[in-house]
C-alpha positions as CSV (number, residue, x, y, z in Angstrom):
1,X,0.0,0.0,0.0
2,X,1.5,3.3,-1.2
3,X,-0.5,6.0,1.0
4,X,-0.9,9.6,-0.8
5,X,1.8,10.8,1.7
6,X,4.3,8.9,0.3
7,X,4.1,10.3,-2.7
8,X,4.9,13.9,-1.3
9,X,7.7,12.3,0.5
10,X,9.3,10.8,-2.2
11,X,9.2,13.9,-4.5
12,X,11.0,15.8,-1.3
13,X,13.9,13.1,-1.3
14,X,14.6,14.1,-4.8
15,X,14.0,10.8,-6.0
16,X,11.1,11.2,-8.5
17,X,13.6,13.8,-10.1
18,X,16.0,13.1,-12.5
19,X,18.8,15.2,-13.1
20,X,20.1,16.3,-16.4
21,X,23.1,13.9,-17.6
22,X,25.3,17.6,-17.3
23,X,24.7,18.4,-14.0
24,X,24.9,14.5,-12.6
25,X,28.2,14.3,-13.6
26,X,29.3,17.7,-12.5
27,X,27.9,16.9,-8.3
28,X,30.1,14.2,-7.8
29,X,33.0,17.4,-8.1
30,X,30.8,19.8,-6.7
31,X,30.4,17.6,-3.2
32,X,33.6,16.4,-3.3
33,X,33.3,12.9,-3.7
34,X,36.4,10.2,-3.7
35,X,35.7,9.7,-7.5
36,X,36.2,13.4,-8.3
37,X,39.3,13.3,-6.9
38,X,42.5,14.3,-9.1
39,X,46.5,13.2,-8.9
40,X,48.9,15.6,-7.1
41,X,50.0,18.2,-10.1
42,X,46.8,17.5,-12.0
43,X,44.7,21.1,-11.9
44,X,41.3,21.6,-12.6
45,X,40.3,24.5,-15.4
46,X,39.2,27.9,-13.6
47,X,35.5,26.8,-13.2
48,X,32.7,27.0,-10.1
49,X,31.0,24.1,-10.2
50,X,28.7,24.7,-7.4
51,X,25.0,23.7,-8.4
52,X,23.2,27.5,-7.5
53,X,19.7,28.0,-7.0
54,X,19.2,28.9,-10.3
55,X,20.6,25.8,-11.9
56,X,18.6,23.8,-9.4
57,X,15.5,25.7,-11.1
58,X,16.7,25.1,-14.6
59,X,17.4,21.3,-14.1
60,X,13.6,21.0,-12.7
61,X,12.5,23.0,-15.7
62,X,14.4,20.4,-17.8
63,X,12.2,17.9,-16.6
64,X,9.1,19.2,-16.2
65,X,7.1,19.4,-19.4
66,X,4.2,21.2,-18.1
67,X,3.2,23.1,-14.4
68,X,3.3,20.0,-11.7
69,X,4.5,17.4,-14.1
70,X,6.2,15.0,-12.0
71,X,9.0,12.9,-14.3
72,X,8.7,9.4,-13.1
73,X,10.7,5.6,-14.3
74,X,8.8,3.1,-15.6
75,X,9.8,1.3,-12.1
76,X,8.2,3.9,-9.9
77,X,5.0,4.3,-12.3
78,X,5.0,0.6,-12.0
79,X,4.7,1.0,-7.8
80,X,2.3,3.9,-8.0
81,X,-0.1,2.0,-10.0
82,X,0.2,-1.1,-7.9
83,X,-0.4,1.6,-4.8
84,X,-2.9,3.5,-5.9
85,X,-5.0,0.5,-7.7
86,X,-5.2,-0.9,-4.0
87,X,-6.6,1.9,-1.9
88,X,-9.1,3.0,-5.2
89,X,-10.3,-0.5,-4.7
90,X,-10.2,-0.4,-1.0
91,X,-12.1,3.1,-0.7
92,X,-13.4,4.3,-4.1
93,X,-13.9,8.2,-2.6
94,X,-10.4,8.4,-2.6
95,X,-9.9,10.1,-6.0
96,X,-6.5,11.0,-5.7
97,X,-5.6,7.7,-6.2
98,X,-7.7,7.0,-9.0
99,X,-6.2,9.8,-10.6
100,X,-3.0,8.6,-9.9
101,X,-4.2,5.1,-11.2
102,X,-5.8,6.6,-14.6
103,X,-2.3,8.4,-15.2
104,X,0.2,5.6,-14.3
105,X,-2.2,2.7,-16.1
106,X,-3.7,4.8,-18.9
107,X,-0.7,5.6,-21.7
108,X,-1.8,3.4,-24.3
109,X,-5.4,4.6,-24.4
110,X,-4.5,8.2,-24.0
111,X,-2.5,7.7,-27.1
112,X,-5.5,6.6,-29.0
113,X,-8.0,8.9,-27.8
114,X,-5.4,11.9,-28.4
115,X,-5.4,10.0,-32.2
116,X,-9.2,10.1,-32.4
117,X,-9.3,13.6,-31.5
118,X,-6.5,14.9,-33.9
119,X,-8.1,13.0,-37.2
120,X,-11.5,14.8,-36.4
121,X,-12.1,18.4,-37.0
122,X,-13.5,20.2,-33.7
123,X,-11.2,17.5,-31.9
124,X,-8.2,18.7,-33.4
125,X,-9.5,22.4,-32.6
126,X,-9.5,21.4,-28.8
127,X,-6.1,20.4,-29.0
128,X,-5.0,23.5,-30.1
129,X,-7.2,25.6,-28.3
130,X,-7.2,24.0,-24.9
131,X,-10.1,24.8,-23.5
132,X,-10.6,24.4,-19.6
133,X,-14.1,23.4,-17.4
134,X,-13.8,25.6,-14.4
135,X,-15.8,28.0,-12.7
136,X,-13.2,30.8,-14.1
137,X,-13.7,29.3,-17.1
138,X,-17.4,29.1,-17.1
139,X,-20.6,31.6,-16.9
140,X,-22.7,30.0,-14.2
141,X,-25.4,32.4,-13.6
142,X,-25.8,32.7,-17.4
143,X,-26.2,28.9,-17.3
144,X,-28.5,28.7,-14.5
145,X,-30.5,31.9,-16.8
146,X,-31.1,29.2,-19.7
147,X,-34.1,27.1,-20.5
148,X,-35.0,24.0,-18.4
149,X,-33.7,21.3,-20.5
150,X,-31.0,22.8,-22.7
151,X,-27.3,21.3,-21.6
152,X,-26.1,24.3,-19.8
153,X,-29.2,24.6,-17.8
154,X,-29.3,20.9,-16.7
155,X,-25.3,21.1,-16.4
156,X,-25.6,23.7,-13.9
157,X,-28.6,21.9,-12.4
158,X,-26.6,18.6,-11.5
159,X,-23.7,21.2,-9.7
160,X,-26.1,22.4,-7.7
161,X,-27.7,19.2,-6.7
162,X,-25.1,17.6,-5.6
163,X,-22.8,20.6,-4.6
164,X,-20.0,19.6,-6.3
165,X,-17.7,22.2,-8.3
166,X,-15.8,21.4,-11.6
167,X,-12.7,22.7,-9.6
168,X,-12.4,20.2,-7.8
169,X,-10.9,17.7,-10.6
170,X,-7.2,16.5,-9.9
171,X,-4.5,18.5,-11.5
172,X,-2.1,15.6,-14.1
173,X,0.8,15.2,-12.6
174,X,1.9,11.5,-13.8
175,X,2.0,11.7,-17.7
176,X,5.5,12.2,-19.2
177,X,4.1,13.8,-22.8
178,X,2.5,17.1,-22.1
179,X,-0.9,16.4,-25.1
180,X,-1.4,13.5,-23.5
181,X,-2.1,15.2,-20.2
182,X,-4.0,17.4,-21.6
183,X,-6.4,14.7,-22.9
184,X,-6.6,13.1,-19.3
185,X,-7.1,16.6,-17.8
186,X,-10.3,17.1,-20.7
187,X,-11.4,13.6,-19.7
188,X,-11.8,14.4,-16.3
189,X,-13.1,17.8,-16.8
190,X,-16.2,16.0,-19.2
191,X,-16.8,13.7,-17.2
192,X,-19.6,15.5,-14.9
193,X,-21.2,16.8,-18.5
194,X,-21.5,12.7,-19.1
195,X,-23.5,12.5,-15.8
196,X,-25.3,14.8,-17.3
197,X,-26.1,13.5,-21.3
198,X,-26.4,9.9,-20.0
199,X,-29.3,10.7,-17.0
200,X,-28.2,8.4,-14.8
201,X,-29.9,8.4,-11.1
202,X,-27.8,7.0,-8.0
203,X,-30.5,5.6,-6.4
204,X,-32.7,2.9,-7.3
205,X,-35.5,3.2,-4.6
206,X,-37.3,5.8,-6.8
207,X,-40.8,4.0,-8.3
208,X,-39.1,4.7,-12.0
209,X,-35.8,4.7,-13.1
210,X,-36.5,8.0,-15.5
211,X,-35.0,10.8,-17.2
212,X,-33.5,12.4,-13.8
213,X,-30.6,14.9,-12.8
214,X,-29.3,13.9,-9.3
215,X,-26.3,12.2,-8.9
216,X,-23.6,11.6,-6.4
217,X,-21.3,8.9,-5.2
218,X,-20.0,5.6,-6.2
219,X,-23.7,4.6,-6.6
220,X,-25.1,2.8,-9.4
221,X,-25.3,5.6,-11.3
222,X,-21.5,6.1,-10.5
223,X,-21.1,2.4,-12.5
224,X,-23.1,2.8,-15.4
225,X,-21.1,6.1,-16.5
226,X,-17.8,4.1,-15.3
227,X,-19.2,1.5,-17.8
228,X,-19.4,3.6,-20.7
229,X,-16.7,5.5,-20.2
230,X,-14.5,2.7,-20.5
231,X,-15.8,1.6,-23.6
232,X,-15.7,4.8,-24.8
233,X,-12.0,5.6,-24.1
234,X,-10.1,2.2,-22.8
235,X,-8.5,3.7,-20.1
236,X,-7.8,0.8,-17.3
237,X,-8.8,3.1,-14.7
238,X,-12.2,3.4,-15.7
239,X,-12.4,-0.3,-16.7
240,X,-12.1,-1.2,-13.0
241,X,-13.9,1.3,-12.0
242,X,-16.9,-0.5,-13.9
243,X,-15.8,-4.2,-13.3
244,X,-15.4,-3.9,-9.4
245,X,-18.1,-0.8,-8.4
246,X,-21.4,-2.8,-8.6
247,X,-19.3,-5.0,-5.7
248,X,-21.0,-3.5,-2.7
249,X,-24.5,-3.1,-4.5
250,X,-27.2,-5.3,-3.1
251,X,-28.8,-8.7,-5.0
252,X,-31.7,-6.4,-6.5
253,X,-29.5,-3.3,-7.6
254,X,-27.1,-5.7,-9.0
255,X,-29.5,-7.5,-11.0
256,X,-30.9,-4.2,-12.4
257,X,-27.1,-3.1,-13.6
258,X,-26.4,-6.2,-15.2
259,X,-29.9,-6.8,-17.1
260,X,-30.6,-3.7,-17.8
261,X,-28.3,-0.8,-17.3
262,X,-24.6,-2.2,-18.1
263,X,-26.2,-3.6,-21.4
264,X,-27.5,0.3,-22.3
265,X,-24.3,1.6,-21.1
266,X,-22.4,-0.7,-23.5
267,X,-24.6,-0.4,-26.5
268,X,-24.3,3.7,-25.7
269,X,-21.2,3.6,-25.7
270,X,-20.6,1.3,-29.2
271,X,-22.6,3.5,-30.3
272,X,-21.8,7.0,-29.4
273,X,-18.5,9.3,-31.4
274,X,-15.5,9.6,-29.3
275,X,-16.5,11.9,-26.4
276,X,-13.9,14.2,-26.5
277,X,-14.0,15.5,-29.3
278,X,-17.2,17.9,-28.8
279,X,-16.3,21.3,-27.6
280,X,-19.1,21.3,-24.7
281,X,-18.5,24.5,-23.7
282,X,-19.7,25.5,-27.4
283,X,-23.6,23.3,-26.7
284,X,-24.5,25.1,-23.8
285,X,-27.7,26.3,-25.4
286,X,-28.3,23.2,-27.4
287,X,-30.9,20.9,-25.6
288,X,-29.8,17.3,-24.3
289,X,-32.0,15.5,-26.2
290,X,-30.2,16.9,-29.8
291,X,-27.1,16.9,-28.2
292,X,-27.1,13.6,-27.4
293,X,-28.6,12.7,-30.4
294,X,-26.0,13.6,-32.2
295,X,-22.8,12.0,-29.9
296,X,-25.0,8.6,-30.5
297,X,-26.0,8.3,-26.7
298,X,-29.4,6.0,-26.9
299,X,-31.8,7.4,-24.8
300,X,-31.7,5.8,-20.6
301,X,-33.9,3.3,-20.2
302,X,-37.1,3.2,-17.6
303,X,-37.2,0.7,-15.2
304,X,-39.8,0.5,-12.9
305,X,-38.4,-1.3,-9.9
């Protein structure tokens, strides 16, 4: 078990950092060591080669392809996904370490979405426009001004509900290719708007599963967009987030999922263009219905339980 503390430990000991091959073989002189030592008559050219404060700076800039990156072996991605896949597993709340998961686990299908999204037209635009989903970012009390049912409105609706803010999405710190953290940072930043297309519930008590806009938790509606999400973009983190979060669901909730819900999720997601490349922020006034239409989300399915 890698807690989150050890992470901030191990970046403090220096040894998530890897020095420039320049500067590693001018410290050994610098401190001194027994293999920078030189002969009796041997002299050393007229230079200071003290690492300053400033070089110190420039070597972490070397290394750091965007604000927060983290440079990391394959060894120690190899022991923060082992780390981080138990205590997801162990408490699902603890997104930190599903973040950490989804950066450590997900290269592979990062590259493919990042593929997806270059080949089509308002994909490639994100990429080069970067877009962000934060409340900076966003015009909330314009959104909350728009019709019932268009995708702002609701958007704003299902903040409100469950008094969650899109600031509170994990910064990437993991990925070694600075696109490809940007696609995991868009992922995350969508993936409250998919609550929101997809109209899933997290409760089942209610008399009919319907069109609804509350959700919150690791609740079956938690699993069903964990479902299609990971047919939608391959990423391992979501996978397991779909294969082991209907574990703690009772008998009748679980039977609901798997005969009813999964099956949608998957078909929806089959079904549906790559997810990332719609510029949301674009759609606010467009209603959910065309919207989703038009990704190739099938409508959610009423259940009367």
């Amino acid at each position: 078990m890698l807690p989150i503390c050890w992470l901030g430990r191990a970046r403090r000991a220096g040894w998530l950092r890897r020095a420039p091959g320049s500067l590693r073989g001018l410290r050994p002189l610098a401190l001194g060591s027994p293999a920078a030592s030189v002969g009796k008559g041997d002299q050393l050219p007229h230079t200071d080669l003290t690492v300053t404060a400033e070089e110190h700076v420039d070597e972490e800039r070397y290394y750091q392809l965007y604000p927060g990156h983290i440079p990391t072996s394959p060894l120690q991605k190899v022991l923060l996904s082992a780390g981080s896949a138990f205590m997801a597993l162990y408490n699902p709340y603890r997104h930190d370490m599903v973040a950490v998961l989804g950066e450590t686990t997900g290269s592979s299908a990062l590259r493919r979405l990042r593929d997806k999204m270059r080949l089509d037209p308002e994909g490639y635009q994100i990429l080069q426009e970067r877009p962000r989903i934060r409340l900076s970012t966003l015009d909330v009390t314009g959104l909350r001004g728009l019709p019932d049912g268009t995708f702002g409105r609701e958007y704003v609706r299902f903040l409100d509900s469950n008094r969650v803010s899109p600031d509170t999405r994990m910064p990437v710190k993991f990925v070694d290719d600075e696109e490809l953290a940007y696609v995991i940072q868009r992922y995350r930043e969508v993936h409250d708007l998919m609550h929101t297309l997809l109209g899933m519930p997290t409760n089942m008590l209610d008399r009919e599963l319907s069109f609804s806009w509350v959700f919150s938790g690791f609740l079956p509606g938690e699993v069903v967009v964990k479902w299609f999400e990971a047919i939608q973009t391959g990423l391992p983190m979501c996978i397991l987030g779909a294969v082991f979060g209907p574990v703690r669901l009772n008998a009748r909730k679980l039977q609901i999922l798997t005969t009813e819900l999964i099956p949608w999720a998957v078909q929806s997601g089959r079904n549906a263009s790559c997810i990332l490349n719609f510029y949301y922020e674009n759609r606010w006034e467009q209603t959910v219905e065309s919207l989703r239409e038009e990704i190739g989300i099938l409508h959610p399915p009423a259940i009367c339980v």
